[in-house]
C-alpha positions in Angstrom: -8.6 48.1 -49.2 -5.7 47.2 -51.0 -2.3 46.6 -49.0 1.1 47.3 -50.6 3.5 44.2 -50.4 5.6 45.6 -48.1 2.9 45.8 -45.6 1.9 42.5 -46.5 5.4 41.6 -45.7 5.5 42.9 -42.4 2.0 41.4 -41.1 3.2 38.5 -42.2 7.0 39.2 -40.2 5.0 40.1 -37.3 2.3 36.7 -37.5 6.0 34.7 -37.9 7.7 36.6 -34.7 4.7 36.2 -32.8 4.4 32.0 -33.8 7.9 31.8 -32.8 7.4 33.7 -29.5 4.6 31.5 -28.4 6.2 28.3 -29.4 8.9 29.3 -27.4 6.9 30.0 -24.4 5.1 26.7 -25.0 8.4 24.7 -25.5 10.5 25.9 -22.5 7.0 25.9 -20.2 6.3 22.3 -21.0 9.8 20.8 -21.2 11.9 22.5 -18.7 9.7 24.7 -16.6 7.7 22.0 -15.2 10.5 19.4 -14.8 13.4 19.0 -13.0 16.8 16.5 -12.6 17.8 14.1 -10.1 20.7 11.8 -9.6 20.0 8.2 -8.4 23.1 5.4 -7.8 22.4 1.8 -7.6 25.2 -1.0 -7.6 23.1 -3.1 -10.4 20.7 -1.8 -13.0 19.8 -5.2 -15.3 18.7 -3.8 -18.1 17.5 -0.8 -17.9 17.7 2.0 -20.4 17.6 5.6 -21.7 14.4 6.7 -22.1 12.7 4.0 -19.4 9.8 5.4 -18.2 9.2 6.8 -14.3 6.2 5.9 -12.5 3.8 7.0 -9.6 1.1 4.6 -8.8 1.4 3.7 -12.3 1.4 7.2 -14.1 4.2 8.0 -15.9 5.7 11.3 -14.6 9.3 11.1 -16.3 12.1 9.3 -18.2 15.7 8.0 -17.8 18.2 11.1 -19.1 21.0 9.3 -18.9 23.2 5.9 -18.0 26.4 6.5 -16.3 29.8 4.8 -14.0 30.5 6.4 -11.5 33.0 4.9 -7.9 32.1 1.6 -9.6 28.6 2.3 -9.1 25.4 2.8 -12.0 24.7 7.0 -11.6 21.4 7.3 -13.4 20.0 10.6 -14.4 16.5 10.8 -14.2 13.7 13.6 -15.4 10.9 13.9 -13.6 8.1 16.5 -13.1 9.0 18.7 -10.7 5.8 18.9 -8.7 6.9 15.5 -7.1 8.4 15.8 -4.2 10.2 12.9 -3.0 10.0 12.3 1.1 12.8 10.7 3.5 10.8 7.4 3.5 10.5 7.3 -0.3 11.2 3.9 -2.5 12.9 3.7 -5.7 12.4 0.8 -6.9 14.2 -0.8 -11.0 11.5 -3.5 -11.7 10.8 -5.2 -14.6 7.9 -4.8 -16.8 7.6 -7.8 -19.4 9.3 -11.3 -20.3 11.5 -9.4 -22.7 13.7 -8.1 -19.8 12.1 -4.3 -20.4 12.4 -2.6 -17.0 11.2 0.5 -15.4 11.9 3.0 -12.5 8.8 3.1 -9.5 9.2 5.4 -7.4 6.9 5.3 -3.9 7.4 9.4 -3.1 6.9 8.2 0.7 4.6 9.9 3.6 7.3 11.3 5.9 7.2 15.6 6.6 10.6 15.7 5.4 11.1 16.4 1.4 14.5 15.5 -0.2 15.8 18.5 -1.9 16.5 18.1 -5.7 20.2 18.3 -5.4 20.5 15.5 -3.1 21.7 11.7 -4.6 18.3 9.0 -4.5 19.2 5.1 -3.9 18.0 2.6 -6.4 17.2 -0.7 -5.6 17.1 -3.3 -8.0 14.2 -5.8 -7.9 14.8 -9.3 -9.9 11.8 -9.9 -12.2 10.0 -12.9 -13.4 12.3 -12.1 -16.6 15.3 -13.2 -14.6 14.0 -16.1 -12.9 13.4 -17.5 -16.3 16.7 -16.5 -17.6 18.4 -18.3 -14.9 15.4 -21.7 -15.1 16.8 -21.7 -18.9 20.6 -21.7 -17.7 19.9 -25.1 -16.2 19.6 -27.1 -19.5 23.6 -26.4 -19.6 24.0 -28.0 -16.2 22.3 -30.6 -17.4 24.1 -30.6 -20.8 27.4 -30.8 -18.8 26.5 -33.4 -16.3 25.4 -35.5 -18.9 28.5 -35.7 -20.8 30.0 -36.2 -17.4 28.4 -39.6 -16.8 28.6 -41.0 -20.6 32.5 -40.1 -20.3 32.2 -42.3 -16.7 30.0 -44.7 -18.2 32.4 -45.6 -20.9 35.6 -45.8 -18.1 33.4 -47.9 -15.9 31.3 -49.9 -18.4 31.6 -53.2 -16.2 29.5 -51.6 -13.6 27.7 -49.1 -14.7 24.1 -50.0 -14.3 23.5 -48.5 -10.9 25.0 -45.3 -10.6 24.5 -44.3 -13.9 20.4 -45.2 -14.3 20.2 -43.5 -11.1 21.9 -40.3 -12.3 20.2 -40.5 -15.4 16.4 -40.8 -13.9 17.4 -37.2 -12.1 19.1 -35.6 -15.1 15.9 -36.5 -16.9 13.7 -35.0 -13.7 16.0 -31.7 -14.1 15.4 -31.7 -17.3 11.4 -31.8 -17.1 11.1 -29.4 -14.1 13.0 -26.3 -16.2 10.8 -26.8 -18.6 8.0 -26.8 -15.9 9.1 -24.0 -14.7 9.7 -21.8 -17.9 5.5 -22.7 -18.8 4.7 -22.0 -15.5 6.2 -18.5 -15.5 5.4 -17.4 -19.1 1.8 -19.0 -18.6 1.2 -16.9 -14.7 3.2 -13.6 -15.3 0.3 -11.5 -16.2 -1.6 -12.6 -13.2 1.1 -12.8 -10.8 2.1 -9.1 -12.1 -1.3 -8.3 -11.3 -1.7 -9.3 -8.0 2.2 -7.7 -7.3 0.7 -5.1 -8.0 -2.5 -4.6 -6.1 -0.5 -6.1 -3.2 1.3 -3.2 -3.4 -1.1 -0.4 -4.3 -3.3 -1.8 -1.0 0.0 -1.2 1.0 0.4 2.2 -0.1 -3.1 2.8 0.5 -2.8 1.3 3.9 -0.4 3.7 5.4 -2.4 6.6 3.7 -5.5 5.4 5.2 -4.2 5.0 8.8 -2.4 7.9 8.7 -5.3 10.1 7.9 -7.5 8.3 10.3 -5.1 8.7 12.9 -6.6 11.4 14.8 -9.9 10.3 14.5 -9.6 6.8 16.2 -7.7 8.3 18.9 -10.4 11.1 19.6 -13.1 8.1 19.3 -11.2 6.0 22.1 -11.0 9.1 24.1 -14.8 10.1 23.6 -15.3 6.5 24.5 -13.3 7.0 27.9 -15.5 10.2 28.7 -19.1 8.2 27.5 -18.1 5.3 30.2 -16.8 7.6 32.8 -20.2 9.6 32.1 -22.3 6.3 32.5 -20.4 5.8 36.0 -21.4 9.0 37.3 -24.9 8.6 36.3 -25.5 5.3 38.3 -24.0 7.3 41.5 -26.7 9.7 41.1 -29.6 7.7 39.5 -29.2 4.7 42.3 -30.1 6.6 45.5 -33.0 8.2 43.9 -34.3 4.9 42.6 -33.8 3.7 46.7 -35.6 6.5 47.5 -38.5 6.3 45.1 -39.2 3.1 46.1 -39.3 3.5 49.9 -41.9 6.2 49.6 -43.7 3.9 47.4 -43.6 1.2 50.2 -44.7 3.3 52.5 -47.2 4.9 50.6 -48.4 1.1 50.3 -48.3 0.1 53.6 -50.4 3.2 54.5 -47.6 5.1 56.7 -48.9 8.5 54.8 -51.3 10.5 53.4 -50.9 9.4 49.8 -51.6 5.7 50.7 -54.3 6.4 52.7 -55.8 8.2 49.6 -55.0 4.9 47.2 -58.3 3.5 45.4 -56.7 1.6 42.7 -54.8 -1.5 44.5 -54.0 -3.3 41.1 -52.7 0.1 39.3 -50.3 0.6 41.9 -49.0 -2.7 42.3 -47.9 -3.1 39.2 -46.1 0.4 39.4 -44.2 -1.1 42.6 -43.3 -4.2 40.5 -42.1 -1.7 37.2 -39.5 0.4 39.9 -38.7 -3.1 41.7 -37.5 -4.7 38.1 -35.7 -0.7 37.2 -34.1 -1.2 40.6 -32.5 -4.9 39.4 -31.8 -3.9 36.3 -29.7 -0.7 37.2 -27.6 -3.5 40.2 -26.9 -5.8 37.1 -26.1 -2.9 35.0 -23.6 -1.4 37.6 -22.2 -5.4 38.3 -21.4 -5.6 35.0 -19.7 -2.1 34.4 -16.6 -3.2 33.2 -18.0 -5.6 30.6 -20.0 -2.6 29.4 -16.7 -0.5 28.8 -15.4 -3.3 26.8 -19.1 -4.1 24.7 -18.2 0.0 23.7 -15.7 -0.7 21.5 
């Protein structure tokens, strides 16, 4: 079948319209239908960026739009999925994420029954990372730059008596001097672990309050089915201990022969050791009723 260039034209129209139409689709379903924009102010952002990731429990669900002033305050635009829903007790948190001063936003969505509608302002705090504790460990060697040219500038005005103070002061500059650069190895050498264990720390909360939460109403139904068991057990010892009294004056009577059954008794030995059995029953259910209260308290 051969096909005329003008139809082949318009297949070929149509196949382009229709590429088009599902790219659009694709395009506005993936990056604005499923995503949505919030406003977050903070008074100090360090360093963070456009294009910083947002994280849930460590998956990214969004980015930093934009960096903005506003009052004197940081107003940060962020993008984020849409199918989060951020609670009353939520936690946005600016952390950092390397030695290099690279941060990011965490956000804890929180477990409240209240949601936060989209249009409301979030609060960012700002959490100092291990990247600033070494920036301000490496701002030390200028104190100890400009104290040292402090005492040579005394040492010279005062050379006739210089031996004590100075040595002294010198013996602790030196001591500074060594413990910021214990510091700086110590932090480069532990960040990945201490990150690490930051970390899990703070996963294990959040799966803490999930937990207990959750598990709420079962422990609550468990100490009330606990309160019905012992309750339960109490009324059975009412009942059971006058029958147990009972059972075993018939079988004393039976034994001393004050009725018909005991009068009928061949087997001595067989039913003194039945006596005996109800006798030690009888004990154990007075020891079991003495001790009541410690029984409650062995339920849990």
């Amino acid at each position: 079948m051969n096909l005329s260039n003008k139809t082949v034209g318009y297949i070929t129209i149509a196949f382009l319209f229709l590429f088009f139409l599902f790219s659009s689709v694709y395009v506005y379903y993936s990056q604005i239908y499923l995503w949505c924009f919030r406003t977050a102010y903070a008074d100090d952002i360090g360093n963070l960026k456009i294009d910083n990731a947002i994280k849930v429990s460590g998956i990214i669900v969004g980015k930093v739009h934009a960096v903005l002033r506003e009052n004197n305050q940081a107003k940060i635009v962020i993008k984020m999925r849409k199918d989060i829903e951020v609670k009353r007790d939520y936690a946005l948190l600016n952390i950092d994420i390397g030695l290099m001063g690279d941060r990011c936003l965490m956000l804890v969505p929180g477990f409240s029954d209240q949601t936060i509608p989209v249009t409301e302002p979030l609060a960012m705090e700002f959490v100092p990372g291990i990247a600033e504790g070494i920036s301000n460990a490496s701002s030390l060697k200028y104190i100890v730059r400009d104290l040292t040219e402090l005492f040579a500038a005394y040492a010279q005005v005062d050379s006739t008596n210089d031996t004590l103070f100075t040595t002294q002061f010198h013996t602790v500059l030196h001591a500074i001097d060594k413990a910021t650069l214990k510091i700086e190895d110590i932090l480069i050498a532990y960040e990945p672990s201490l990150r690490k264990n930051i970390s899990q720390a703070a996963s294990l909360s959040r799966q803490g309050r999930v937990l207990v939460s959750a598990n709420r109403e079962t422990v609550q139904h468990t100490l009330v089915k606990t309160e019905d068991i012992s309750h339960q057990a109490c009324e059975l010892m009412e009942k059971l201990q006058p029958q147990m009294d009972r059972l075993a004056t018939l079988l004393d009577e039976t034994n001393k022969g004050k009725n018909s059954v005991g009068k009928l008794l061949a087997d001595k030995k067989l039913y003194t050791e039945t006596l005996d059995t109800i006798l030690k029953v009888r004990e154990l259910l007075k020891i079991m009723e003495s001790d009541g209260i410690q029984l409650d308290i062995d339920l849990f």
